[in-house]
N, CA and C atoms of all chains as a GROMACS GRO file, in nm:
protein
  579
    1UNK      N    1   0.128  -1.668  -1.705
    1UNK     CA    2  -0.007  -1.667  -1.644
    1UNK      C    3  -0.001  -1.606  -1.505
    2UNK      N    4   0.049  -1.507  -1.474
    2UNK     CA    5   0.078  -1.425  -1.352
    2UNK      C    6  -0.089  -1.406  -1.326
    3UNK      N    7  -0.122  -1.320  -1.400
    3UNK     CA    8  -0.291  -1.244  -1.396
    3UNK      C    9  -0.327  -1.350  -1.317
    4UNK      N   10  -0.347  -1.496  -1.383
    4UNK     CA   11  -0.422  -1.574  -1.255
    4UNK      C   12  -0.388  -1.593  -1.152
    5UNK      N   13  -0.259  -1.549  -1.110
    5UNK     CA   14  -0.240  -1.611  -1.019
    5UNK      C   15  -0.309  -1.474  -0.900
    6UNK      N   16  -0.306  -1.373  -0.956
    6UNK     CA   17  -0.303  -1.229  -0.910
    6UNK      C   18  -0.466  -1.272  -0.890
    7UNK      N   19  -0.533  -1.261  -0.977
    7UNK     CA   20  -0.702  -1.304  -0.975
    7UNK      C   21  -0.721  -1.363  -0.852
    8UNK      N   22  -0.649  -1.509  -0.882
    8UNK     CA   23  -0.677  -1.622  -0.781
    8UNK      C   24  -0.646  -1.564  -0.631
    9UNK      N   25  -0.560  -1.502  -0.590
    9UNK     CA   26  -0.524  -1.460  -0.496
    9UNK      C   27  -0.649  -1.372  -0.428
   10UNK      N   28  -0.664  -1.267  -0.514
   10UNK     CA   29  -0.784  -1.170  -0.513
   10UNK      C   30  -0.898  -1.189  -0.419
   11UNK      N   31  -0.955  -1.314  -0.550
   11UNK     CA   32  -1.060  -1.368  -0.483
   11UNK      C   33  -1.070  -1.474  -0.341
   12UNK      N   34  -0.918  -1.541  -0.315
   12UNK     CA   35  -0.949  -1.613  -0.207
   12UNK      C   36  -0.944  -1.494  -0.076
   13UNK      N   37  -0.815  -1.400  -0.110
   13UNK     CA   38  -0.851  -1.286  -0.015
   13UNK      C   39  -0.992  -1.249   0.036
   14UNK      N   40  -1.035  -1.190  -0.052
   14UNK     CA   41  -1.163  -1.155  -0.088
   14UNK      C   42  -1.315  -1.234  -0.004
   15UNK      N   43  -1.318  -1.341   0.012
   15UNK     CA   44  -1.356  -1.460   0.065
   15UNK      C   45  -1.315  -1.493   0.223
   16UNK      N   46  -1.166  -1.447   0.213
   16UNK     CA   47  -1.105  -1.467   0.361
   16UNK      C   48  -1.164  -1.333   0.472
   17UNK      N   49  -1.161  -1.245   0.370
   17UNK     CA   50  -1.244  -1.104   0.453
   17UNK      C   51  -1.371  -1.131   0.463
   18UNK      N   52  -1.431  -1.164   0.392
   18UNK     CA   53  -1.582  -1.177   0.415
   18UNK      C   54  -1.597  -1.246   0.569
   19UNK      N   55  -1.515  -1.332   0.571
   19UNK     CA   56  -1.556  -1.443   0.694
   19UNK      C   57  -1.476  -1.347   0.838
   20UNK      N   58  -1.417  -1.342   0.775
   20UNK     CA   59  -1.312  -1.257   0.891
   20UNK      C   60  -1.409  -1.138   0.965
   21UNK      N   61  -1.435  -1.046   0.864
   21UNK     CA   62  -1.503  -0.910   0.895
   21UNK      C   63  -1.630  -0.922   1.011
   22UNK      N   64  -1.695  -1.055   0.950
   22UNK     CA   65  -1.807  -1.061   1.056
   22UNK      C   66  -1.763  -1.083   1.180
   23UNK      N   67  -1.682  -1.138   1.221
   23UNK     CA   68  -1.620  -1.150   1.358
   23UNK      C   69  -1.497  -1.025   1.422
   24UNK      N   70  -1.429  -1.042   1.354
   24UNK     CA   71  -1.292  -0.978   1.375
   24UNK      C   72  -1.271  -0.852   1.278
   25UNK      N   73  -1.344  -0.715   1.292
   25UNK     CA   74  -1.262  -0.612   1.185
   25UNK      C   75  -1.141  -0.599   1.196
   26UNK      N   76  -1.089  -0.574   1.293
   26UNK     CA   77  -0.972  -0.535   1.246
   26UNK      C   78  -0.856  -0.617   1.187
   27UNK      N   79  -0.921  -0.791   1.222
   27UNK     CA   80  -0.781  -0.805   1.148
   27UNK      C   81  -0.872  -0.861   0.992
   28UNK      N   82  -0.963  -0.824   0.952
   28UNK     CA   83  -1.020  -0.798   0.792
   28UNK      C   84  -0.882  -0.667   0.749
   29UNK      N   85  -0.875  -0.554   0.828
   29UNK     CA   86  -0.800  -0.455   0.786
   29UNK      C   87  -0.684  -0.535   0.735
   30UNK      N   88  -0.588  -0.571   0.854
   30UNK     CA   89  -0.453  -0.605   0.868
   30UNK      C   90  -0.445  -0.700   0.768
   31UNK      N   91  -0.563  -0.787   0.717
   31UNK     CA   92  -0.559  -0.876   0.614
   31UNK      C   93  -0.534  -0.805   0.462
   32UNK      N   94  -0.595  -0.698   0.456
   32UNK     CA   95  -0.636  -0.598   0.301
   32UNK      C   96  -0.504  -0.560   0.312
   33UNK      N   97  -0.419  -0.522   0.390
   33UNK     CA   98  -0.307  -0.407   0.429
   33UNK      C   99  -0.219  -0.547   0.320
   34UNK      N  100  -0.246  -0.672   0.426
   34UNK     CA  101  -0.106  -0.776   0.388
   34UNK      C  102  -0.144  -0.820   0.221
   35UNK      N  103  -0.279  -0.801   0.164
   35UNK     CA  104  -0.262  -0.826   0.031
   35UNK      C  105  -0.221  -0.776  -0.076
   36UNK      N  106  -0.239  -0.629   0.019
   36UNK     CA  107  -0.238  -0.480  -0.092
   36UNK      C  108  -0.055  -0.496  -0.120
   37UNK      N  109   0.044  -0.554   0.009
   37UNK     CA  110   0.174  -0.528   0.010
   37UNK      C  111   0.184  -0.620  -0.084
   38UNK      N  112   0.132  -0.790  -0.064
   38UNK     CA  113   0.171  -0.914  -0.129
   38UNK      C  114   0.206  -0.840  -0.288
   39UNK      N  115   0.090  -0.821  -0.400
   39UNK     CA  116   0.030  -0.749  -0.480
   39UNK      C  117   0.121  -0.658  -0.515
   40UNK      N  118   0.172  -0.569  -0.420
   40UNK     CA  119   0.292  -0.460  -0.538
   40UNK      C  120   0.447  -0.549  -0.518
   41UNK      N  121   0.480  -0.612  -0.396
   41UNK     CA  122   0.580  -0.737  -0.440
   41UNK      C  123   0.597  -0.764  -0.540
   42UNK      N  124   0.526  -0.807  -0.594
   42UNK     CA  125   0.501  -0.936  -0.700
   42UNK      C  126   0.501  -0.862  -0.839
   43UNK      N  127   0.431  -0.747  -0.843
   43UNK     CA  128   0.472  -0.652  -0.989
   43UNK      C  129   0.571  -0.579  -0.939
   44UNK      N  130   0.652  -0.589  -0.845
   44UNK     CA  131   0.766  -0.455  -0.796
   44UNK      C  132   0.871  -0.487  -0.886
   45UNK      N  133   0.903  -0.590  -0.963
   45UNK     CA  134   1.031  -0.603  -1.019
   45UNK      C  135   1.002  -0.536  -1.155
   46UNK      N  136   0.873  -0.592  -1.203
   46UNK     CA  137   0.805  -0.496  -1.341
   46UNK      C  138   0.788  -0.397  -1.354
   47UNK      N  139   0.744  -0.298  -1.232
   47UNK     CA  140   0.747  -0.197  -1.212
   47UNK      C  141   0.884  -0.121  -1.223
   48UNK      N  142   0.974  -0.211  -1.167
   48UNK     CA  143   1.101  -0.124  -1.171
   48UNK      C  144   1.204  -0.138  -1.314
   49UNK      N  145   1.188  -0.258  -1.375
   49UNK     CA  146   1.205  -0.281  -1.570
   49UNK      C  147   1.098  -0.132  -1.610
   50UNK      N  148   0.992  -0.151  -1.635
   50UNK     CA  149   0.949  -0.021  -1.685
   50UNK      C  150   0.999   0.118  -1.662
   51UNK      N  151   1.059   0.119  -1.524
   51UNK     CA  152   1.087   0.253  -1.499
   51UNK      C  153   1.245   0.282  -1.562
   52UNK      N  154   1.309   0.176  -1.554
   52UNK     CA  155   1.462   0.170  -1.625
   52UNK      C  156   1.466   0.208  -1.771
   53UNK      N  157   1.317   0.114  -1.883
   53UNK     CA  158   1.316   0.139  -1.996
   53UNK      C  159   1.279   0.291  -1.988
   54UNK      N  160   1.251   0.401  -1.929
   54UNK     CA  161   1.165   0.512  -1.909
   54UNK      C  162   1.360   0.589  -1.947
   55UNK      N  163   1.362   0.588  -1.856
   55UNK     CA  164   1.492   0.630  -1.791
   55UNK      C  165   1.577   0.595  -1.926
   56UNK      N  166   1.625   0.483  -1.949
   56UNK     CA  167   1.720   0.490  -2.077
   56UNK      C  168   1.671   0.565  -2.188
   57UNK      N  169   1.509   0.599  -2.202
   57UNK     CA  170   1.515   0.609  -2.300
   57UNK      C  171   1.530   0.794  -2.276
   58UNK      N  172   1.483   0.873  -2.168
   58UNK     CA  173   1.516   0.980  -2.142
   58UNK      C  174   1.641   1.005  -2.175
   59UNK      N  175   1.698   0.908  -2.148
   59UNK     CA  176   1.871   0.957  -2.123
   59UNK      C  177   1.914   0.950  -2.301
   60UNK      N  178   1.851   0.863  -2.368
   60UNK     CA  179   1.880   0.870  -2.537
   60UNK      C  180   1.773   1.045  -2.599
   61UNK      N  181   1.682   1.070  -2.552
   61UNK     CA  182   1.651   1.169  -2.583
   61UNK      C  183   1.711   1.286  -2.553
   62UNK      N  184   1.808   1.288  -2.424
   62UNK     CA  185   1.872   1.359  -2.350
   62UNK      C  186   1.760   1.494  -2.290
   63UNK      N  187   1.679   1.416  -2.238
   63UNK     CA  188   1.621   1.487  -2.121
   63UNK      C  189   1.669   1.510  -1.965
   64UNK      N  190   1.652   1.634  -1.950
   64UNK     CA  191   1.704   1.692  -1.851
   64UNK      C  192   1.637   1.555  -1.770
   65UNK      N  193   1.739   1.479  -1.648
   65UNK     CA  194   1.712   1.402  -1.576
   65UNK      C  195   1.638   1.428  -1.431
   66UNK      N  196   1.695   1.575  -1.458
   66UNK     CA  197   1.632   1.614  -1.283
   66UNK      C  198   1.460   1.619  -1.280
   67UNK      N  199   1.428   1.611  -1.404
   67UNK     CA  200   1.207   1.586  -1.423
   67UNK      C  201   1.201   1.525  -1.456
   68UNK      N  202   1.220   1.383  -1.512
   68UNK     CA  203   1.205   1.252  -1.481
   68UNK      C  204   1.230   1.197  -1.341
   69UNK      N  205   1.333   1.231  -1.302
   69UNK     CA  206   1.333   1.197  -1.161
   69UNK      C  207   1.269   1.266  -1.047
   70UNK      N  208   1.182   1.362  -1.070
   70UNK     CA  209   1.102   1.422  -1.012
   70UNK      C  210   0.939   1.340  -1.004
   71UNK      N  211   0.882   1.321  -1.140
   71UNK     CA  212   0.797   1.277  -1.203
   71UNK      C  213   0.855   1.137  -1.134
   72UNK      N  214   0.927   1.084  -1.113
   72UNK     CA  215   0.912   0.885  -1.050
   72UNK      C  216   0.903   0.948  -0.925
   73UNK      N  217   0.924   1.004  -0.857
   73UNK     CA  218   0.924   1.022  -0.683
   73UNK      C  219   0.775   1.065  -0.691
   74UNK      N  220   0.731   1.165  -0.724
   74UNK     CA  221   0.558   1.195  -0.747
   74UNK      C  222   0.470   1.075  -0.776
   75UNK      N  223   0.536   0.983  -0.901
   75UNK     CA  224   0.458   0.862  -0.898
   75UNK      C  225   0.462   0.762  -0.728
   76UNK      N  226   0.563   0.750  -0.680
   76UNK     CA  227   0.583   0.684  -0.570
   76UNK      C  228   0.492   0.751  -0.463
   77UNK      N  229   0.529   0.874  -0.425
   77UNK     CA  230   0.448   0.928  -0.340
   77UNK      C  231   0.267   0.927  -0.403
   78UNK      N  232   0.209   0.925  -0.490
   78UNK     CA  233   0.109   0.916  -0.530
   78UNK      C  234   0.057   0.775  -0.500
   79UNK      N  235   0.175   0.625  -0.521
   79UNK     CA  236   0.138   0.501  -0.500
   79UNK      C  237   0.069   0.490  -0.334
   80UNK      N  238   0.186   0.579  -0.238
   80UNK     CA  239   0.212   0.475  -0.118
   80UNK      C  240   0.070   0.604  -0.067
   81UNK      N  241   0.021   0.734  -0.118
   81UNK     CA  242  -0.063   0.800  -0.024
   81UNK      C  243  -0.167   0.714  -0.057
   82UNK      N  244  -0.200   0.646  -0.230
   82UNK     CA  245  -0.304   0.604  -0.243
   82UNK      C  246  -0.329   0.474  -0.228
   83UNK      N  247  -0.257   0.399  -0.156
   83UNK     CA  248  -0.223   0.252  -0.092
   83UNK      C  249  -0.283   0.256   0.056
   84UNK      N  250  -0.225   0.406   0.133
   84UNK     CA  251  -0.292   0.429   0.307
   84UNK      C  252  -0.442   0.447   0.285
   85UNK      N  253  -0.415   0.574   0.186
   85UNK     CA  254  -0.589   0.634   0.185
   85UNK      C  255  -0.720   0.504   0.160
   86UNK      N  256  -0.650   0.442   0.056
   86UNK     CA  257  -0.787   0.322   0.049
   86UNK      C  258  -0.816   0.224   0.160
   87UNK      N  259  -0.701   0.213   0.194
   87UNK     CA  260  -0.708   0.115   0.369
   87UNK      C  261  -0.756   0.183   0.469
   88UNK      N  262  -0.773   0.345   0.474
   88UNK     CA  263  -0.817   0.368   0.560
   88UNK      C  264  -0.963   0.389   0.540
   89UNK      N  265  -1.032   0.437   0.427
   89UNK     CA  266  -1.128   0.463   0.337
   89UNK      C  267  -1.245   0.315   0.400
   90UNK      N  268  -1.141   0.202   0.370
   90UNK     CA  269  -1.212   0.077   0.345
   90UNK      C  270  -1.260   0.051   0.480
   91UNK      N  271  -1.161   0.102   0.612
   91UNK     CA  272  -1.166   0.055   0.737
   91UNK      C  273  -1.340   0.166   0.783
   92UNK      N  274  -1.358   0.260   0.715
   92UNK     CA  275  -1.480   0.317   0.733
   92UNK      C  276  -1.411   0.497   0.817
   93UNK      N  277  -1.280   0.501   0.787
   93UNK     CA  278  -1.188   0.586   0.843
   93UNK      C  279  -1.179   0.727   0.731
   94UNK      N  280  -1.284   0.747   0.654
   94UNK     CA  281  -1.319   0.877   0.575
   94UNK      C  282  -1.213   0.927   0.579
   95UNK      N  283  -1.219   1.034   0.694
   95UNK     CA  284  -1.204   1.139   0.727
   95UNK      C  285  -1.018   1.192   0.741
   96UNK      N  286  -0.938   1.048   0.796
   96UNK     CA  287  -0.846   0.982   0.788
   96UNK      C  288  -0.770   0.957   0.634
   97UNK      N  289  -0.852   0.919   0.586
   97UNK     CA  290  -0.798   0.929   0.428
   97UNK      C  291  -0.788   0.998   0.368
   98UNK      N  292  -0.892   1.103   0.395
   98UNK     CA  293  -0.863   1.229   0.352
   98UNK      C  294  -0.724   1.325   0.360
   99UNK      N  295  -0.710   1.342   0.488
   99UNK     CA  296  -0.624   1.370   0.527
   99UNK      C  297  -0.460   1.345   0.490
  100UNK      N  298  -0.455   1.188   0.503
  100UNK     CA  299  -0.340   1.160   0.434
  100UNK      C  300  -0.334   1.188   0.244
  101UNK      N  301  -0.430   1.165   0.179
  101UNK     CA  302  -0.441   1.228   0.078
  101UNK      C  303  -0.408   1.398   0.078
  102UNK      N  304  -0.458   1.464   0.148
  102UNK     CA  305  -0.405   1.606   0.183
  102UNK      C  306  -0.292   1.624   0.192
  103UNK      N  307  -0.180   1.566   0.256
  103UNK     CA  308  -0.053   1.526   0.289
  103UNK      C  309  -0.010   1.501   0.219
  104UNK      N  310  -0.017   1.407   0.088
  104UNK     CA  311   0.039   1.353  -0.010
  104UNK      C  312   0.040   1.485  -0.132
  105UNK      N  313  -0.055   1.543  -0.130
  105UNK     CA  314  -0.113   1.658  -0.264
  105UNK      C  315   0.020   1.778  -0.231
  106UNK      N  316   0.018   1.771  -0.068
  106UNK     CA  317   0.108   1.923  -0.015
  106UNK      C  318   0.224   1.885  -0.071
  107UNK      N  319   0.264   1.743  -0.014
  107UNK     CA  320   0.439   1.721  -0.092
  107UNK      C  321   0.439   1.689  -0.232
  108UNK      N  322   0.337   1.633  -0.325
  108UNK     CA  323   0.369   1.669  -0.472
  108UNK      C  324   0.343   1.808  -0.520
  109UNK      N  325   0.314   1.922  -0.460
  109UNK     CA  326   0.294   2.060  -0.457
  109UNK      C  327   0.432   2.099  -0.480
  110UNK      N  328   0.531   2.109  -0.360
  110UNK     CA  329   0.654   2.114  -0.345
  110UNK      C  330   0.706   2.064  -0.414
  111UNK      N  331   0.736   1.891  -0.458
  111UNK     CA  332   0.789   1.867  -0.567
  111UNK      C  333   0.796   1.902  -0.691
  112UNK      N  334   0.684   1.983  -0.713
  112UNK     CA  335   0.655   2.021  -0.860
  112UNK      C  336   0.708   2.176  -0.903
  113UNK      N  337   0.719   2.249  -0.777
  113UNK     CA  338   0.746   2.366  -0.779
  113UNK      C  339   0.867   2.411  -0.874
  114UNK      N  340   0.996   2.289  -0.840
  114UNK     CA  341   1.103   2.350  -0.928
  114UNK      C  342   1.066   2.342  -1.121
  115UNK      N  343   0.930   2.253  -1.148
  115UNK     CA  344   0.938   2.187  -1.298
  115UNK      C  345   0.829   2.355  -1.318
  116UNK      N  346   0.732   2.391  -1.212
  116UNK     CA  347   0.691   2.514  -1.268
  116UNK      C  348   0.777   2.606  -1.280
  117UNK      N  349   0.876   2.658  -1.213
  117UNK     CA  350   0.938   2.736  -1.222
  117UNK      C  351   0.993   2.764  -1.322
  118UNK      N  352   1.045   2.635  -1.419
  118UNK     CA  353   1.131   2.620  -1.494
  118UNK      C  354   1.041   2.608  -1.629
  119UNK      N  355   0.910   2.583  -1.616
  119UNK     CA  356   0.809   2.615  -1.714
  119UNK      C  357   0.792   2.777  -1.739
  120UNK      N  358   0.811   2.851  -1.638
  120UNK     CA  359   0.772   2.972  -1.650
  120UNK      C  360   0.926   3.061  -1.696
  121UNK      N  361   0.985   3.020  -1.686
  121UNK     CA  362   1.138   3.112  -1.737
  121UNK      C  363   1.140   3.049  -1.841
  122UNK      N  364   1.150   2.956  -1.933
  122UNK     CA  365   1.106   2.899  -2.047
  122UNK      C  366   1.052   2.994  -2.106
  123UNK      N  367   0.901   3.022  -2.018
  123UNK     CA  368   0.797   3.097  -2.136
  123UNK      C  369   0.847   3.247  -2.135
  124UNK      N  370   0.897   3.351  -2.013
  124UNK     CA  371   0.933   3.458  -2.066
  124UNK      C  372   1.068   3.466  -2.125
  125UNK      N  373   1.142   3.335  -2.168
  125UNK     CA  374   1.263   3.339  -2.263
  125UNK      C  375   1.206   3.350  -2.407
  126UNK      N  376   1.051   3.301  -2.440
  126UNK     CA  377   0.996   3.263  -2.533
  126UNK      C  378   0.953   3.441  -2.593
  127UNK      N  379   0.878   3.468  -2.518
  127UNK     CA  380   0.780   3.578  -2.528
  127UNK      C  381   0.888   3.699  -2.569
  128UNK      N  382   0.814   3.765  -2.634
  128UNK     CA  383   0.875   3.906  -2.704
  128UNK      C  384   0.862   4.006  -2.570
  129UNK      N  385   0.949   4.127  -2.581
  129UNK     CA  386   0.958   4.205  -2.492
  129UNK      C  387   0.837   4.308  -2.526
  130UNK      N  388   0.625  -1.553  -0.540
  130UNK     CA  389   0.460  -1.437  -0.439
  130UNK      C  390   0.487  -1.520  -0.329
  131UNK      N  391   0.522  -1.471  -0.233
  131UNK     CA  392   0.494  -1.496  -0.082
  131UNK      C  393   0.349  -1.510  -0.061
  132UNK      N  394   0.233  -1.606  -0.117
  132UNK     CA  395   0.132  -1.577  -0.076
  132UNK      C  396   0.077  -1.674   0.087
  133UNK      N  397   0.252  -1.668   0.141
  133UNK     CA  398   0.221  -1.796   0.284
  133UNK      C  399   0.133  -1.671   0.393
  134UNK      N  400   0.178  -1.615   0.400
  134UNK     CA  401   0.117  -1.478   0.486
  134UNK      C  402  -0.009  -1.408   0.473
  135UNK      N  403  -0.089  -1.434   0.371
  135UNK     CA  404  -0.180  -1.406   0.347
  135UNK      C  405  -0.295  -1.508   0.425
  136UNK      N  406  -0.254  -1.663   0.376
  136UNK     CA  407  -0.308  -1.753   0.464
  136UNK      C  408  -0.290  -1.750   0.627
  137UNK      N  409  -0.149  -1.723   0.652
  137UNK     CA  410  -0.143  -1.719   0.783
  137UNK      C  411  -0.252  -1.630   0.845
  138UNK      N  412  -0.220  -1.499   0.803
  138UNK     CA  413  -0.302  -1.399   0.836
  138UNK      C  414  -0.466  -1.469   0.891
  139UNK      N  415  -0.535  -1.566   0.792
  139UNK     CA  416  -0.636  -1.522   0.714
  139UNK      C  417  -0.695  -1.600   0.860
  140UNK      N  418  -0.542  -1.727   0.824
  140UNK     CA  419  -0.590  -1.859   0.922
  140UNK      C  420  -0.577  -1.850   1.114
  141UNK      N  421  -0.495  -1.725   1.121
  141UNK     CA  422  -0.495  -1.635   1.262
  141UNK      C  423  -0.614  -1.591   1.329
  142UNK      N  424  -0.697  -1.538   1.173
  142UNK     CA  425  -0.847  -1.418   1.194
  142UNK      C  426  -0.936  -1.535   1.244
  143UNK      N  427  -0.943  -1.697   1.158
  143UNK     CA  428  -1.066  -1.760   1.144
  143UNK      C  429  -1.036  -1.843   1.304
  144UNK      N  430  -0.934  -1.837   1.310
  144UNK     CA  431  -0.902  -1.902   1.435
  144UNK      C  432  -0.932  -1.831   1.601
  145UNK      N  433  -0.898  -1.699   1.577
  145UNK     CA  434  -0.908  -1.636   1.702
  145UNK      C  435  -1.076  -1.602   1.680
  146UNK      N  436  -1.163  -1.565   1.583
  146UNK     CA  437  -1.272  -1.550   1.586
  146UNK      C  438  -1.415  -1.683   1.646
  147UNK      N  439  -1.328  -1.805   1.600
  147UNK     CA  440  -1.382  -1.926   1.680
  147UNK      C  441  -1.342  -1.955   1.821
  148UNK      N  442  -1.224  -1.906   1.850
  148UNK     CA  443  -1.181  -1.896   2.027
  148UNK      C  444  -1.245  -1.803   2.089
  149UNK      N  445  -1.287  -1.670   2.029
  149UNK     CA  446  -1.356  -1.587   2.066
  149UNK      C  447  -1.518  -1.580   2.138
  150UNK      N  448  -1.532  -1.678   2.010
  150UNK     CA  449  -1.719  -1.709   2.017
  150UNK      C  450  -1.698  -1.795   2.145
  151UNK      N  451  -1.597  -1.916   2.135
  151UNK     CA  452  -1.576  -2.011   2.231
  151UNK      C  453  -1.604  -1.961   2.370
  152UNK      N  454  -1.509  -1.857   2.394
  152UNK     CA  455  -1.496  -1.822   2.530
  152UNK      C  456  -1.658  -1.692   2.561
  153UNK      N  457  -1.671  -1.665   2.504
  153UNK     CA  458  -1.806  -1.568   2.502
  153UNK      C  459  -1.857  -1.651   2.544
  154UNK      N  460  -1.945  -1.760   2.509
  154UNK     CA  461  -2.004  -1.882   2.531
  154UNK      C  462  -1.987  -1.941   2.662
  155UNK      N  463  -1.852  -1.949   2.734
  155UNK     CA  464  -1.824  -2.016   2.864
  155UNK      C  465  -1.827  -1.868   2.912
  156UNK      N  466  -1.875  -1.773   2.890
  156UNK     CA  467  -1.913  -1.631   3.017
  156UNK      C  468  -1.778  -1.588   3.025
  157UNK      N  469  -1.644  -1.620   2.946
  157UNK     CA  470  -1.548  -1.538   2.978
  157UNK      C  471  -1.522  -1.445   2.889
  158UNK      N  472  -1.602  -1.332   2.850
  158UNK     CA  473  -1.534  -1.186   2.799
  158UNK      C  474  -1.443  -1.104   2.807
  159UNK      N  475  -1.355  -1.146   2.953
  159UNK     CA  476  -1.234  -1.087   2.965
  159UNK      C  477  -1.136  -1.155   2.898
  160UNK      N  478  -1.128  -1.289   2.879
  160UNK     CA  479  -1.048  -1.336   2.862
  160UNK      C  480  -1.038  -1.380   2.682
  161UNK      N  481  -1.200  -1.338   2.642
  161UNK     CA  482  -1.234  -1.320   2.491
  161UNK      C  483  -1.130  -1.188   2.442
  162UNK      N  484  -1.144  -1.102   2.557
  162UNK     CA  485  -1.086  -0.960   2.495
  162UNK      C  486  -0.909  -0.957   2.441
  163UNK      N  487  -0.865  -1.038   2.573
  163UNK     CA  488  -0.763  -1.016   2.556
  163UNK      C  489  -0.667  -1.133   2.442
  164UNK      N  490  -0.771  -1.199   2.410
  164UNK     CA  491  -0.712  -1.301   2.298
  164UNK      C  492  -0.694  -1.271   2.152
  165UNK      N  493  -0.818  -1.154   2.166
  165UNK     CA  494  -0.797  -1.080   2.048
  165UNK      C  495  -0.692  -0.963   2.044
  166UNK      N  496  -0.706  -0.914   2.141
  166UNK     CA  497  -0.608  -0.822   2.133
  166UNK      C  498  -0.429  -0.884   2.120
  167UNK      N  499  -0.434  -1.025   2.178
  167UNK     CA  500  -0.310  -1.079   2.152
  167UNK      C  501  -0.292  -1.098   1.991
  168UNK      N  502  -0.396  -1.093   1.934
  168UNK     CA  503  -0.414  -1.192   1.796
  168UNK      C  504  -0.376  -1.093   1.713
  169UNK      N  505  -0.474  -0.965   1.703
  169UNK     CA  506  -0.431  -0.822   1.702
  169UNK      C  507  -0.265  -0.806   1.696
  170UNK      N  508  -0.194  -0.802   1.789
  170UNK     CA  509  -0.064  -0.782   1.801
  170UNK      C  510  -0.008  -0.864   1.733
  171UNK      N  511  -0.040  -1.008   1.685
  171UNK     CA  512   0.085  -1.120   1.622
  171UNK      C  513   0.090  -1.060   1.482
  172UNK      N  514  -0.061  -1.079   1.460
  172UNK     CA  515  -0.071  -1.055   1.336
  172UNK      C  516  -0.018  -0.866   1.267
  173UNK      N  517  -0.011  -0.807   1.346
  173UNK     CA  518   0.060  -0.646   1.349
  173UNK      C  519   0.217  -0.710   1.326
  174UNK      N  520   0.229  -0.733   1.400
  174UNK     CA  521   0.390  -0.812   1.375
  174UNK      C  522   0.443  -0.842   1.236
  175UNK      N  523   0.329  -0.931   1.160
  175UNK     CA  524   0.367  -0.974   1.070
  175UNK      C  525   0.334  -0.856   0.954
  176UNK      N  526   0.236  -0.826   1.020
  176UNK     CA  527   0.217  -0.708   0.864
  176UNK      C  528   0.334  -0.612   0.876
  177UNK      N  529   0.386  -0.581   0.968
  177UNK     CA  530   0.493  -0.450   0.992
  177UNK      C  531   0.586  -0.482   0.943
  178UNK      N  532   0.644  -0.590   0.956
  178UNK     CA  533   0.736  -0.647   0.836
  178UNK      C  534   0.716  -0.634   0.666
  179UNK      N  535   0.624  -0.649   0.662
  179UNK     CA  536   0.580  -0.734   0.481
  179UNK      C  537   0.572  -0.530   0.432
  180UNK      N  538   0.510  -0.439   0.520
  180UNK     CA  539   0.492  -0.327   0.495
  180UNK      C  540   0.682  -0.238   0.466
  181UNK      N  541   0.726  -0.279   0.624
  181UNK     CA  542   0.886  -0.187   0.565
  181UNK      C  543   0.962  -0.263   0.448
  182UNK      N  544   0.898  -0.406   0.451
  182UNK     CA  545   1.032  -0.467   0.260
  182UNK      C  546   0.926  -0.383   0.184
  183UNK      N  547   0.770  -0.351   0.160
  183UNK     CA  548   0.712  -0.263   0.106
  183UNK      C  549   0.740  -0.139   0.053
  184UNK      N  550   0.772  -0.013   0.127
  184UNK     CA  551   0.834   0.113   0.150
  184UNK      C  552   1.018   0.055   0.087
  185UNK      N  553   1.067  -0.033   0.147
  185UNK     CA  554   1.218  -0.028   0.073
  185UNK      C  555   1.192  -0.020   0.007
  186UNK      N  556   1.082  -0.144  -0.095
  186UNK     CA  557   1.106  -0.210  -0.229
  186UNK      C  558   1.061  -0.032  -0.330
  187UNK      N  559   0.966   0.015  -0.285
  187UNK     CA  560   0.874   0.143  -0.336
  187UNK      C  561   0.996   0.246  -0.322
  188UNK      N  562   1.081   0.255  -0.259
  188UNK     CA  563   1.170   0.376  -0.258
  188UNK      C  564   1.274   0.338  -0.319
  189UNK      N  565   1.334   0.229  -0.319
  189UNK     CA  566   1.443   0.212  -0.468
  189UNK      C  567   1.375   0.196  -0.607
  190UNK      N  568   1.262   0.117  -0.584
  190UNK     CA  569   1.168   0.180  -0.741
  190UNK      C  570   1.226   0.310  -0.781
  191UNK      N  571   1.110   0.398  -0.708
  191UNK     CA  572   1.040   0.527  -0.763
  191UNK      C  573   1.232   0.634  -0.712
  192UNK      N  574   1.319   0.568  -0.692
  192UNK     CA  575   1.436   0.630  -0.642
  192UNK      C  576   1.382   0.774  -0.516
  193UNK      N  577   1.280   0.754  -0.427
  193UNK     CA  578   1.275   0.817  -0.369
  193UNK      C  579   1.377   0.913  -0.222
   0.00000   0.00000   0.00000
């Protein structure tokens, strides 16, 4: 019964900002920041069983490891830009979130570059002369 | 679940926000300001922690 406990948490958070916000924004923020961390804690060990079953099973298919392990760093960097961006989003900081979202898109750009590359010599190995 | 920090947090906000009103009330706004801003800082303290076991825990995940 994790879910409830995750729920339960949620909503007393949830409740604790309400009261908070009217007085004190910023620490409503520092409060969202400390639930959002509590929250991937608590699935971080599940998170990381799933990623192992991922991984063994790549390694029984015998997939090249270097794009799977590309593809988990993209997932990570995708978690932690979209973990800032909503805290900043929420704080009424738009413009800010944006930005770090911008930041996050440039380095999965780069990361991805070597799996296109390697998509595209693929295809003219494929293609007739 | 460490959910002690969440309360702390919560019980920091509800606390400095009633010292706040308090001292507004006795005409001291300077001394409103800077209680928050202390409160501000404890509670930064604690989140800066809970955030870098955060980033470890996320970078041996995702093997970043």
């Amino acid at each position: 019964m994790e879910i409830a406990q995750i729920v339960g948490l949620g909503l007393v958070a949830t409740v604790f900002l309400l009261i908070i916000r009217q007085e004190k924004p910023v620490l409503a923020v520092v409060l969202s920041l400390a639930f959002a961390a509590v929250i991937f804690l608590f699935v971080a060990d599940k998170i990381s069983t799933i990623v192992g079953v991922i991984t063994e099973l790549s390694h029984r298919a015998e997939v090249n490891y270097f794009f799977l392990g590309t593809v988990l760093k993209i997932l990570g960097i995708a978690y932690l830009a979209e973990f800032g961006a909503a805290i900043c989003r929420d704080s009424g900081e738009g413009a800010v979130a944006k930005k770090v979202e911008f930041g996050a898109k440039i380095i999965i750009a780069v990361l991805a570059l070597p799996i296109m590359i390697a998509i595209l010599e693929s295809l003219m190995e494929i293609m007739p002369r | 679940m460490n959910t002690e920090i969440i309360f702390t947090i919560a019980g920091i906000g509800i606390l400095i926000s009633i010292l706040g009103i308090v001292l507004k009330q006795a005409q001291k706004e300077e001394q409103a300001q800077m209680l928050t801003l202390a409160g501000v800082v404890v509670v930064l303290i604690l989140v800066v922690q809970l955030l870098s076991q955060l980033f470890t825990v996320v970078r041996t995940v995702f093997n970043l």
